[in-house]
MIKOLRO-146423 format. One record per residue (C-alpha): residue number from 0; residue in three letters; x, y, z. Coordinates in steps of 0.001 Angstrom, whole numbers. Layout:
BEGIN
ATOM/pos/code/X/Y/Z
ATOM/NUM/ALA/X/Y/Z
...
END
This chain:
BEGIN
ATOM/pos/code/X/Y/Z
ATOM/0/UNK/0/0/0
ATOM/1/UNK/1010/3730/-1011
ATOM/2/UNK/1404/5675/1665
ATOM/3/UNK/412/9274/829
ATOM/4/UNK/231/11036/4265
ATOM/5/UNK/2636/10220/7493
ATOM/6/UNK/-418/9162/8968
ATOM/7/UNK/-344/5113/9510
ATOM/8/UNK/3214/5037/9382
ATOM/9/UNK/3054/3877/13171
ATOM/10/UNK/4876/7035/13683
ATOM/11/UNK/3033/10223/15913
ATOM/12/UNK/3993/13041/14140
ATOM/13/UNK/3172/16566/14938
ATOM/14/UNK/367/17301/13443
ATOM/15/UNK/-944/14086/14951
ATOM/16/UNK/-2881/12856/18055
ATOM/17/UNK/-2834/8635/17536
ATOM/18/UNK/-934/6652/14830
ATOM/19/UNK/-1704/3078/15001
ATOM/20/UNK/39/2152/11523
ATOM/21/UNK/-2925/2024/9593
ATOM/22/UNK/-5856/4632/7914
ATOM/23/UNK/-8814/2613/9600
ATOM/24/UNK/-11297/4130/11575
ATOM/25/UNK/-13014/2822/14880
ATOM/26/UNK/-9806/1242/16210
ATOM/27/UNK/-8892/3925/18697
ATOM/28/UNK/-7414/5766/16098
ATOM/29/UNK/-9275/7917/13360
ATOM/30/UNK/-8431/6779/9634
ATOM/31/UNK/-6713/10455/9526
ATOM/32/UNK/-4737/10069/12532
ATOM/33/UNK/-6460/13418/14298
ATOM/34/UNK/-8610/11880/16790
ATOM/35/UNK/-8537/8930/19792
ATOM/36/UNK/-12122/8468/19158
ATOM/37/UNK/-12689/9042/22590
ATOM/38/UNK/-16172/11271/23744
ATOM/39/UNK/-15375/14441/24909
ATOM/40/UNK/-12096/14943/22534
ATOM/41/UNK/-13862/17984/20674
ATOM/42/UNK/-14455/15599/17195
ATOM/43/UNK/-17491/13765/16364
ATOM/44/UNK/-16130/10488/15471
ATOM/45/UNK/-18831/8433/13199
ATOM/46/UNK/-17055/5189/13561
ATOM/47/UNK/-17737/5129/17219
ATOM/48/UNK/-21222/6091/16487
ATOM/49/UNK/-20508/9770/17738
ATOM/50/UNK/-23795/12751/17349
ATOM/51/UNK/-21598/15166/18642
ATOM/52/UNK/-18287/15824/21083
ATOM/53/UNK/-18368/19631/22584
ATOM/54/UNK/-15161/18448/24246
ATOM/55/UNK/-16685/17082/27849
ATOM/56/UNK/-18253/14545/28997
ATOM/57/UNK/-20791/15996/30376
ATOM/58/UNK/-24330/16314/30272
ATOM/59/UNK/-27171/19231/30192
ATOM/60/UNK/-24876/21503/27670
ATOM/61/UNK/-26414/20394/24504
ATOM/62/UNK/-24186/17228/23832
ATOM/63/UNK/-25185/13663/25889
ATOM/64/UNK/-22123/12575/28634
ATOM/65/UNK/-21318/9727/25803
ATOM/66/UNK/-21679/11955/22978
ATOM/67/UNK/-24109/9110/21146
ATOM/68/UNK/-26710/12016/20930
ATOM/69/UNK/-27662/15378/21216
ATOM/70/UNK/-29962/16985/24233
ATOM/71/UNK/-32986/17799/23168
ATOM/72/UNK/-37053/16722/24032
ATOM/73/UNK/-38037/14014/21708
ATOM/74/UNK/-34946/12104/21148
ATOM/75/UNK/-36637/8897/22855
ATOM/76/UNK/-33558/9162/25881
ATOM/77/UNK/-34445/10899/28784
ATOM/78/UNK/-31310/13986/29165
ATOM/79/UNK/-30269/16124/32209
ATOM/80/UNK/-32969/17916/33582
ATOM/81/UNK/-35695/15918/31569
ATOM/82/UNK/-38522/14039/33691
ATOM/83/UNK/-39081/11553/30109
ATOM/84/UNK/-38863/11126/26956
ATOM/85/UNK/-40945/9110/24506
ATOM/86/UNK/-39303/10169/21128
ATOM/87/UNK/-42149/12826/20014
ATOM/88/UNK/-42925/16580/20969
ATOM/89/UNK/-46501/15509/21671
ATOM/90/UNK/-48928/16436/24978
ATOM/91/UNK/-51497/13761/26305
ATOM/92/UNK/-49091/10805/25426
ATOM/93/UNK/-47547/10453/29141
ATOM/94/UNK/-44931/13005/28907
ATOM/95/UNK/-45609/16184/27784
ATOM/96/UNK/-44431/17891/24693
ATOM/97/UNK/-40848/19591/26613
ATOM/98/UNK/-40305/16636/28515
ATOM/99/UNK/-40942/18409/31648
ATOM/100/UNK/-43820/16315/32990
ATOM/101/UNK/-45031/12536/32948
ATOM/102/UNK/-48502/14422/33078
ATOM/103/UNK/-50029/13325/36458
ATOM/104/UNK/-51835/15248/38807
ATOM/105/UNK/-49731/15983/41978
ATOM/106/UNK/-46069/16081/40217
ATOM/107/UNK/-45438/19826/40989
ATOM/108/UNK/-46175/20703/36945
ATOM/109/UNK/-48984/22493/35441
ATOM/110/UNK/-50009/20502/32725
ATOM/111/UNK/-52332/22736/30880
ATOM/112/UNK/-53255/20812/27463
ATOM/113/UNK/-54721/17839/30118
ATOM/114/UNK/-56729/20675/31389
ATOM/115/UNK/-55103/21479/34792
ATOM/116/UNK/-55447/24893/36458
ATOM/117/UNK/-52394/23931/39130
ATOM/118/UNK/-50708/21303/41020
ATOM/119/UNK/-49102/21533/44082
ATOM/120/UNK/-47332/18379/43913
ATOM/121/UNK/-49843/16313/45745
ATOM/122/UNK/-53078/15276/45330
ATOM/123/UNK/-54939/16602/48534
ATOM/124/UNK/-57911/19010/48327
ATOM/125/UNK/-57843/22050/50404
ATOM/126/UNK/-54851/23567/50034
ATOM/127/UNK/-55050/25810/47443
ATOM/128/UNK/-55396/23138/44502
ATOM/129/UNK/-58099/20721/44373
ATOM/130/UNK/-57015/16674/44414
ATOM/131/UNK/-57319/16616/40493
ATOM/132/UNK/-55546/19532/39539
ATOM/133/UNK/-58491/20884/37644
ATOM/134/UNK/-59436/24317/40450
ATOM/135/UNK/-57239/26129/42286
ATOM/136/UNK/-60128/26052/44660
ATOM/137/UNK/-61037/29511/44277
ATOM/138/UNK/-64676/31318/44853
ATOM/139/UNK/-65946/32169/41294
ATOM/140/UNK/-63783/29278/39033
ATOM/141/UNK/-67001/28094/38286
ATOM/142/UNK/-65583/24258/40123
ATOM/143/UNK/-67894/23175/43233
ATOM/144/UNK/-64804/22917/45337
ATOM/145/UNK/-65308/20269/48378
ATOM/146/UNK/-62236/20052/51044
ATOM/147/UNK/-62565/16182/52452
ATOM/148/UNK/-59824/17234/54728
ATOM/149/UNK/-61238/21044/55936
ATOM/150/UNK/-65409/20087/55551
ATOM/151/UNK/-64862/24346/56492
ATOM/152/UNK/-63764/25018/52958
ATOM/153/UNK/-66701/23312/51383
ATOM/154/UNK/-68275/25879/49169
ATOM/155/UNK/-71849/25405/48439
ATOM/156/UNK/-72327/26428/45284
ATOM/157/UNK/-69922/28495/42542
ATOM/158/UNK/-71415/30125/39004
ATOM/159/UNK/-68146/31091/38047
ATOM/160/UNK/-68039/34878/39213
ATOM/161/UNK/-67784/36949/42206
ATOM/162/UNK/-70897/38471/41936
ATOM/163/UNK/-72819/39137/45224
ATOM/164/UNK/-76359/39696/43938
ATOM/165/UNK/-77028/36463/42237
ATOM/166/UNK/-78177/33079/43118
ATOM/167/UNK/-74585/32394/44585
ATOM/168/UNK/-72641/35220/46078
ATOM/169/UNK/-69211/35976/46522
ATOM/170/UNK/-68242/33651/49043
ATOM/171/UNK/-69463/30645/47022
ATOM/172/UNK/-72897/30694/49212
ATOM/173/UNK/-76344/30504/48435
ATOM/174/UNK/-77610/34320/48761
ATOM/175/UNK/-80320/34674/50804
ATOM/176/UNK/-83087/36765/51613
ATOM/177/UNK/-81369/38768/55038
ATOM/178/UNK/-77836/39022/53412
ATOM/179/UNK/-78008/42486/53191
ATOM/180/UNK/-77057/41973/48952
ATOM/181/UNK/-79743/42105/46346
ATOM/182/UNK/-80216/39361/44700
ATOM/183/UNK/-81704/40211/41035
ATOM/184/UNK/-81490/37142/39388
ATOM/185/UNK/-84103/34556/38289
ATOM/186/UNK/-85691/32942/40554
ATOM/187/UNK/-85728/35034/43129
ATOM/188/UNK/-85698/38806/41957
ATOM/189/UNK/-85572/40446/45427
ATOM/190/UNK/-86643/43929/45453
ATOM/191/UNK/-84516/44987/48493
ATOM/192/UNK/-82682/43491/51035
ATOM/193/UNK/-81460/45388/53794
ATOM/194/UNK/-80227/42419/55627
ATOM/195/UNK/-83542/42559/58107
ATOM/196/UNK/-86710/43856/57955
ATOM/197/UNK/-86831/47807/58245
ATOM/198/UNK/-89630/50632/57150
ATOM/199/UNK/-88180/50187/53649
ATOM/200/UNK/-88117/46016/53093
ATOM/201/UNK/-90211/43453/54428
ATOM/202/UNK/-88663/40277/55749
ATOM/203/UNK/-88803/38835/52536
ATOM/204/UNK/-87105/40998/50937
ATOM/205/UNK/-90063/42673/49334
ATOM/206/UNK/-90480/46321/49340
ATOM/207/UNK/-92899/47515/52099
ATOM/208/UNK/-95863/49255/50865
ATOM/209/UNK/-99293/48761/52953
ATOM/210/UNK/-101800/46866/51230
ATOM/211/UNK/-98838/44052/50943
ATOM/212/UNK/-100755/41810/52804
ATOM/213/UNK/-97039/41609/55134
ATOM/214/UNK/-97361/43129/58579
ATOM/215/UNK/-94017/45268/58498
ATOM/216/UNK/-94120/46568/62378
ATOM/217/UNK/-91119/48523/61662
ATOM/218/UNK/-92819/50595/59045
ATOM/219/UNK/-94992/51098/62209
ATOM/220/UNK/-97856/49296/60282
ATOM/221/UNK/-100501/47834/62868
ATOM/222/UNK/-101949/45703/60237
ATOM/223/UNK/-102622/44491/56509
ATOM/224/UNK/-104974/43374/55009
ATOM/225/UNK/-103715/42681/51652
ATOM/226/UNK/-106398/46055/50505
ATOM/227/UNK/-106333/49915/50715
ATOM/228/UNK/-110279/50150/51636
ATOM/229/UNK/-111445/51889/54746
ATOM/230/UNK/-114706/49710/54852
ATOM/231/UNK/-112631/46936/56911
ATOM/232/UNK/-111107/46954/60432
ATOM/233/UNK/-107659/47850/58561
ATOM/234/UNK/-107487/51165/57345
ATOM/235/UNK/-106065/52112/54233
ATOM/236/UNK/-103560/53771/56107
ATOM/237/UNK/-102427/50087/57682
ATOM/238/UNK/-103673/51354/61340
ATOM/239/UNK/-106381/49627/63172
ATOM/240/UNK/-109786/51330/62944
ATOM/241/UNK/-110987/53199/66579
ATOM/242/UNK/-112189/51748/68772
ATOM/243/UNK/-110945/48293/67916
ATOM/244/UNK/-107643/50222/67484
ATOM/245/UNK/-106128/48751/70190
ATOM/246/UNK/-106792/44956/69421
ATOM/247/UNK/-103913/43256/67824
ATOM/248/UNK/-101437/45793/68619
ATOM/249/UNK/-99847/43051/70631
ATOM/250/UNK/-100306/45557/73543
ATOM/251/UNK/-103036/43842/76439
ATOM/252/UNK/-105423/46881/77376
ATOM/253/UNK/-107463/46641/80344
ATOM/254/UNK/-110791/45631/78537
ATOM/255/UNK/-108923/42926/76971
ATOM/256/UNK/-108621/39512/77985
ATOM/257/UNK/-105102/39002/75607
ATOM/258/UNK/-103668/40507/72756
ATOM/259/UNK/-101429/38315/69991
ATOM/260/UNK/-100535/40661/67678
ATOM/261/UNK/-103293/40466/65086
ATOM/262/UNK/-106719/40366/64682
ATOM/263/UNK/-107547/37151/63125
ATOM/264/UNK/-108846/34140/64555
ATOM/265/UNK/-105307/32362/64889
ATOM/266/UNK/-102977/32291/67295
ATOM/267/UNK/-103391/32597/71192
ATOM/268/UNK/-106293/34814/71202
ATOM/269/UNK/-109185/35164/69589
ATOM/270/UNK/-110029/37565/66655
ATOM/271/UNK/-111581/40412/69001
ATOM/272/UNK/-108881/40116/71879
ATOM/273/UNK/-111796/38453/74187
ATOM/274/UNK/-110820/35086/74565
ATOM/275/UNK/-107705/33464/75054
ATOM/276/UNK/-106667/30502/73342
ATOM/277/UNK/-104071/29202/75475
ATOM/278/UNK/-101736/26351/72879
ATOM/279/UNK/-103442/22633/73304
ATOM/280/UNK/-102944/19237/72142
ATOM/281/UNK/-104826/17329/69261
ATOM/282/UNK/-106123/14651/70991
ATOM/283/UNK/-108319/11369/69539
ATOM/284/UNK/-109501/8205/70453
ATOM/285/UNK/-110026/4791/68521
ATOM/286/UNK/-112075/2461/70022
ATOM/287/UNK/-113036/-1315/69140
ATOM/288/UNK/-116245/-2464/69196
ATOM/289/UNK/-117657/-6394/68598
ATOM/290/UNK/-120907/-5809/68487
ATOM/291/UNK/-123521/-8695/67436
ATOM/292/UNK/-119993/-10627/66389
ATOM/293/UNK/-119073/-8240/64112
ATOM/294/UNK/-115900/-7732/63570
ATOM/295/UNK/-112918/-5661/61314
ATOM/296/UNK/-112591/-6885/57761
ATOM/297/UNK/-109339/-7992/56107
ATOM/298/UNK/-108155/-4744/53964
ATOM/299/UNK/-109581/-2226/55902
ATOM/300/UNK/-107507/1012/56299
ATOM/301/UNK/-107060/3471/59439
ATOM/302/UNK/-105522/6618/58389
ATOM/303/UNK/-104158/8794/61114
ATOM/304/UNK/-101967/12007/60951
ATOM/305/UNK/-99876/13859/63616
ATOM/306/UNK/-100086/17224/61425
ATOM/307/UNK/-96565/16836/59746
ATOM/308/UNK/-97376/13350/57798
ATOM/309/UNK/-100060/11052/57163
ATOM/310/UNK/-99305/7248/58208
ATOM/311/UNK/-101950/4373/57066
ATOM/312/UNK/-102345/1427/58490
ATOM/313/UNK/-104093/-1997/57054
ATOM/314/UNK/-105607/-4140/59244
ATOM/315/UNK/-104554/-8331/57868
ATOM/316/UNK/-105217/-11511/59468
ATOM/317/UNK/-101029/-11935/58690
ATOM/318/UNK/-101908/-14760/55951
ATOM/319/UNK/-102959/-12289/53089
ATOM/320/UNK/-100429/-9831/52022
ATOM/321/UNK/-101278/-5970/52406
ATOM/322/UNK/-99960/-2770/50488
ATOM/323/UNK/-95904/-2552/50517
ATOM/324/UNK/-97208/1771/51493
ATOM/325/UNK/-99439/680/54266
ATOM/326/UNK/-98254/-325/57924
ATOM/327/UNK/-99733/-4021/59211
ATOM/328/UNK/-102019/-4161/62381
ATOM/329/UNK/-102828/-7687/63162
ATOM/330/UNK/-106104/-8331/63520
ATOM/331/UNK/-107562/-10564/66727
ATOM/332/UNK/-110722/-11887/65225
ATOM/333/UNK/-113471/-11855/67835
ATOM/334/UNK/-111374/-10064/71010
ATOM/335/UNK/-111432/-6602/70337
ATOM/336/UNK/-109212/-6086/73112
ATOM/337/UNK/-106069/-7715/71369
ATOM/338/UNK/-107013/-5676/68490
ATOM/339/UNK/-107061/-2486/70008
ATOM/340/UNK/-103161/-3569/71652
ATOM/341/UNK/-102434/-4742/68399
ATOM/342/UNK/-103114/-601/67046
ATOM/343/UNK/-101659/886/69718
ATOM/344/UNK/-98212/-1233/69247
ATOM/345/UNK/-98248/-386/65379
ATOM/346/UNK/-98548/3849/66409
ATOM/347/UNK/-95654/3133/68912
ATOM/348/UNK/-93329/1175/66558
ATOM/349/UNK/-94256/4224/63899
ATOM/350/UNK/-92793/6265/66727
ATOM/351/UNK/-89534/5229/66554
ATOM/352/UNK/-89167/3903/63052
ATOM/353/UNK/-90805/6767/61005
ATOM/354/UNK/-91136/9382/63218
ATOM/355/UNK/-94619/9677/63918
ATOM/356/UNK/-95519/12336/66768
ATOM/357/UNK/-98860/11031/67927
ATOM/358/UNK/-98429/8677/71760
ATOM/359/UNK/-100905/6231/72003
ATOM/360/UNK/-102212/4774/75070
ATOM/361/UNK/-104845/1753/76948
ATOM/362/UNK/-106525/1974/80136
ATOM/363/UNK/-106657/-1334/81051
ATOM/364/UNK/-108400/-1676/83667
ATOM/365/UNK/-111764/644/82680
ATOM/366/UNK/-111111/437/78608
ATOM/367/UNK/-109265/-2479/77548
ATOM/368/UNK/-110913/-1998/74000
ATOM/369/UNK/-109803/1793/73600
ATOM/370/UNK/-106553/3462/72033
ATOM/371/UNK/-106305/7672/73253
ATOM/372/UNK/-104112/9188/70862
ATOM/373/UNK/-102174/12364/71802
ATOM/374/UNK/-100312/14438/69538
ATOM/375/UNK/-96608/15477/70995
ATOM/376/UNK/-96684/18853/70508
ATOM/377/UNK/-99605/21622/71414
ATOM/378/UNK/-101294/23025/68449
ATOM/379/UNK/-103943/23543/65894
ATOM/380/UNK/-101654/21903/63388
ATOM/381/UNK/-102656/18533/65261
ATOM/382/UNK/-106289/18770/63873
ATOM/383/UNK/-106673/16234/61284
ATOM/384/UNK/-109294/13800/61111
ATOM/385/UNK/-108822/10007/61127
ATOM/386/UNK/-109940/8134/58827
ATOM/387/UNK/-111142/4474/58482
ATOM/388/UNK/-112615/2089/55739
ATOM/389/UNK/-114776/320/58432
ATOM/390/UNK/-118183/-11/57451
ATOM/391/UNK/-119483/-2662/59936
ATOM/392/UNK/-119326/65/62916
ATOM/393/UNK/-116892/-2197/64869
ATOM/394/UNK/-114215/1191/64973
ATOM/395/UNK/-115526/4046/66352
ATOM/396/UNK/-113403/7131/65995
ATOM/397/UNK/-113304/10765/66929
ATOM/398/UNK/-110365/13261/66674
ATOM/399/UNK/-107739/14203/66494
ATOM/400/UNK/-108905/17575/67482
ATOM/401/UNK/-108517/20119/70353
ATOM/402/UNK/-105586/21360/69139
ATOM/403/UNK/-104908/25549/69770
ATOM/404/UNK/-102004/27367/69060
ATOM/405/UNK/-99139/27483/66682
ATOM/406/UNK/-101369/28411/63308
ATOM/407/UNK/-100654/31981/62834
ATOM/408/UNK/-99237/32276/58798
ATOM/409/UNK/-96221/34176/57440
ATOM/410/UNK/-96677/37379/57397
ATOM/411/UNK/-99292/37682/60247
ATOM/412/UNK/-98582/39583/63242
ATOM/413/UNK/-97668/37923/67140
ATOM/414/UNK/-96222/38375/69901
ATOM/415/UNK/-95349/35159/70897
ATOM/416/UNK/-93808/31657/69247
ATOM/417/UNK/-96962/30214/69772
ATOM/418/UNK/-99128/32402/67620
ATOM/419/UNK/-96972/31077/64579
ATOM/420/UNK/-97321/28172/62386
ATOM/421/UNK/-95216/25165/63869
ATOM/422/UNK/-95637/23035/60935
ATOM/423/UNK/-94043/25313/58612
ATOM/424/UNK/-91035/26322/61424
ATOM/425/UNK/-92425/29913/61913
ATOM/426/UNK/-90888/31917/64816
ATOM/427/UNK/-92211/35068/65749
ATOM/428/UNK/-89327/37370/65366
ATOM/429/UNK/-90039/40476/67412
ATOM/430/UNK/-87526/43661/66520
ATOM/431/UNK/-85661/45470/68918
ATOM/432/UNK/-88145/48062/70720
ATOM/433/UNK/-91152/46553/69260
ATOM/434/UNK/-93572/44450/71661
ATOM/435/UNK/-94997/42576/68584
ATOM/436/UNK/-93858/40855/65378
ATOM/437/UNK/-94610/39029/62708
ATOM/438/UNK/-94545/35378/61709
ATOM/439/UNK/-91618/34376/59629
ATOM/440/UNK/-89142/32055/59021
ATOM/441/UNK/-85959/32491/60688
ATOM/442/UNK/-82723/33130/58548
ATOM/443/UNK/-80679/30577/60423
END
């Protein structure tokens, strides 16, 4: 072989780095004699499969530690400073499109094309970045944010602003009539709110104007009638007619036996302040008769409410089936005694299992055959007649009635709890100064 060149004479000359006595390449010695074909010499050597030498071997600047490739997202190797690499510059594949993030919630990166608004680097909620990375658990990013760990950051409802007179204000709660904000949007359009009720605003949040039909006492109205005429005991005017002016100011003059506030028939007294109508219990009695050997047919239905529900019970011999809605009362064929325990044990076991607020009870000794049913709570709510499918006049019923107090509606004037409406949680909310109120709901 012609030797052209001093290089692969087996001699190092100057201009030389190696010289292994031949022009090969990949043998630790470059065909040209300038490089070792070592990474990190400065030359890319191809033989040893070189994609660049920057003249270290190390990595982050650009050029791999073993100079097989360069550093850069997509290159299927996973460089200095990389978190992976799966050969492609795409998002939603696993790693994201700069190799910065194996795109999971709770690994400290922000993956926006998967949608997240944060991440914290864990997955908790509460903290500033909800357990999914979607909300950074703010009022008004339209998210329903729920803490699992803080049930105190719960918010209960979010329409993605931070409006405060619209269904949800701006601490992500329900606005409510009493919040002192207006709430103008559909459903509720409130036409004032002044956060209670003053001579401006009723208490639910309508704007006072007499004729309402809303006694507003701090407009100093003494009544409403839900009319402007003068041919009534309410004047146009809202004030009580003379000489009746006095009843239902909730003040007790000396030619009246009471005084609740209004002049209508509910309440604790009567319509013309003359008669007190202290609060009473609905009362009732069932009783069981087997007269000429009659006795209660299979089917038959007694229906008794305790003024909140309505619980029916179906008498069965237990071999016939009865309604799945209907609650069982064995009947005792021919011993109307075990028939009336037999009621009075189904109303007790509806006591405890559904709720029911009527106590039933036996005199055994003088009425063996007779159930007295008393409702829990005093009030003319309690009134509600029983009802029964017997037509063979062995159950004879009367009640529940006898029940006073508590029946006063929203909006009608008292000066006591008992006036209002129990069954619809009315309180009688009396303002500061004022010796009567009105019927209402209370705001918490």
């Amino acid at each position: 072989m012609c030797i052209k060149t001093d290089c692969g004479d087996g001699t190092i000359q100057a201009s030389e780095l190696c010289d292994d006595g031949n022009n090969n390449d990949g043998d630790g010695c470059s065909a040209n004699c300038l490089s070792d074909e070592t990474c990190g010499n400065g030359i890319v050597d191809q033989a040893a499969e070189e994609k660049c030498d920057d003249g270290n071997t190390e990595s982050g600047d650009g050029c791999r530690e073993d100079c097989l490739s360069y550093e850069f997202c997509g290159n299927n190797l996973v460089d200095k400073g990389e978190v992976c690499d799966n050969g492609n510059n795409e998002a939603l594949d696993g790693c994201s499109a700069n190799c910065l993030s194996d795109e999971t919630c709770g690994n400290g990166y922000v993956d926006i094309p998967k949608g997240e608004k944060c991440d914290d680097g864990n997955t908790k909620d509460g903290d500033g970045c909800s357990a999914n990375c979607l909300s950074d658990e703010t009022c008004g990013n339209g998210i329903l944010d729920v803490s699992f760990d803080d049930p105190t950051r719960h918010e209960q409802c979010d329409d993605g602003n931070k409006v405060a007179i619209d269904n949800c204000n701006n601490e992500c709660k329900p606005t409510i009539c009493g919040d002192g904000a207006i709430d103008n949007q559909s459903s509720r359009h409130e036409q004032c709110d002044n956060g209670e009720e003053s001579s401006e605003c009723n208490f639910n949040c309508t704007k006072s104007e007499c004729g309402d039909g809303i006694l507003n006492v701090s407009a100093d109205e003494e009544c409403d009638d839900h009319n402007r005429s003068n041919d009534d005991n309410c004047l146009s005017t809202c004030k009580l007619k003379a000489p009746e002016r006095t009843c239902g100011d909730g003040k007790k003059q000396s030619h009246e036996e009471c005084d609740d506030g209004n002049t209508n028939a509910c309440g604790t007294c009567n319509e013309t302040c003359t008669s007190r109508q202290n609060e009473a219990t609905a009362t009732g009695k069932i009783i069981i008769i087997d007269a000429d050997g009659s006795h209660i047919e299979e089917g038959e239905i007694l229906s008794i409410h305790d003024g909140f529900k309505r619980l029916t019970f179906e008498f069965t011999t237990g071999i016939s089936s009865h309604s799945s809605s209907h609650i069982p009362i064995r009947i005792e064929l021919d011993d109307p005694n075990r028939t009336a325990k037999a009621i009075k044990r189904a109303i007790t076991d509806s006591r405890s299992s559904k709720g029911f607020k009527i106590s039933p009870q036996i005199d055994e000794f003088f009425s063996p055959n007779q159930i007295s049913l008393t409702n829990d709570q005093s009030g003319a709510f309690g009134n509600k007649s029983i009802i029964t499918s017997n037509q063979t006049g062995s159950i004879e019923i009367t009640g529940m009635s006898g029940g006073k107090g508590y029946d006063c509606p929203e909006g009608m004037g008292c000066t006591h709890d008992e006036d209002c409406d129990r069954n619809l949680s009315l309180k009688c909310l009396i303002p500061e100064g004022k010796v009567r109120g009105t019927c209402r709901e209370p705001l918490d």
